[in-house]
C-alpha positions, 0 to 999 in steps of 0.5 A: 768297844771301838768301831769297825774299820772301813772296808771290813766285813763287819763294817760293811754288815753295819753299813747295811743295817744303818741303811734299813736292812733288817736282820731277817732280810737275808744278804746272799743267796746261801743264807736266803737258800737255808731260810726258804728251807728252814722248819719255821719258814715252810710253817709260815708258807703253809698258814699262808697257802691255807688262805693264800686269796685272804692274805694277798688282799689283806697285804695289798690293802696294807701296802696301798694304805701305807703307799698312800699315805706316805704320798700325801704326807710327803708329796701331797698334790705335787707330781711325782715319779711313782719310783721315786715314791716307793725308794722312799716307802722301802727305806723304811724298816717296817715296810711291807714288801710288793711281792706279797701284794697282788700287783707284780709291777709297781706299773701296775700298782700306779694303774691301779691307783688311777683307776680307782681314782686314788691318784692321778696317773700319767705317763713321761715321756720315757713310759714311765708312771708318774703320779699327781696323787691324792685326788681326795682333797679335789674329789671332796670338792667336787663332791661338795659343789655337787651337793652344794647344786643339788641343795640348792635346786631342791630347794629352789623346786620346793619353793617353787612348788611352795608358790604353786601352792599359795597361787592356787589357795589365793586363786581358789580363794578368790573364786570362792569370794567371787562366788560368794558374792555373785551368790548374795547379791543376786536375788 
């Protein structure tokens, strides 16, 4: 079958599928139009009203994971704009839309991240979101020096309770033998 010439609709539709586009995502405004009232579209939305709170976390968890992952895959700690990483997170076919998550803005996503401490989020010069993600790596750090300090006063405290101890039997030991002797030797 030979390939469609440039400039044609049919190229054009190919074009758009090639870049990620799924057949379900609808192209114009018609087609969007009779999708939102189609029988199994308004089946859907009902299943999702029934429980809308449960789906909305549900999809935000996914997107955040999803999100998150592809950052520290692909960006690991290097800055990054946070745009930059969503054009990426959206090229793929599979992707799960922002518009079912909680978040409106991908600004709000970015804060969302860094208050949970996932990310570190900072500004540009322009106000936009810029992220250094994956703060795990360094939180686990920290995480372990902290334990590593903690450890190490227990143990320093149990040793020092250890040598009260041995202080106290020498000493209590010693005044018994003072005792014992001053007790035999005077008559």
């Amino acid at each position: 079958m030979p390939r469609a010439e440039v400039g044609t609709p049919k190229y054009l539709a190919n074009k758009m599928k090639s870049k990620g586009l799924q057949r379900k995502q609808r192209r114009d405004e018609n087609n969007f139009k009779c999708h939102a009232q189609s029988e199994a579209h308004l089946r859907q939305m009902l299943v999702v009203s029934e429980n809308a709170g449960w789906h909305i976390a549900d999809f935000s968890s996914q997107f955040q994971h999803d999100f998150v992952q592809l950052l520290n895959r692909r960006y690991n700690t290097k800055r990054v704009l946070v745009n930059q990483v969503y054009q990426e997170f959206t090229q793929d076919k599979n992707h799960l839309h922002m518009n079912a998550t909680r978040w409106a803005t991908l600004t709000e996503f970015a804060k969302h991240l860094g208050r949970s401490c996932i990310a570190r989020v900072a500004e540009t010069e322009k106000g936009s979101p810029r992220a250094l993600v994956k703060q795990e790596a360094s939180i686990k750090k920290d995480r372990a020096t902290r334990d590593d300090e903690h450890w190490e006063r227990t143990l320093i405290a149990e040793q020092i309770e250890r040598a009260k101890r041995q202080m106290m039997e020498e000493a209590r030991r010693h005044y018994l033998k003072l005792a014992l002797m001053e007790f035999f030797v005077l008559p």
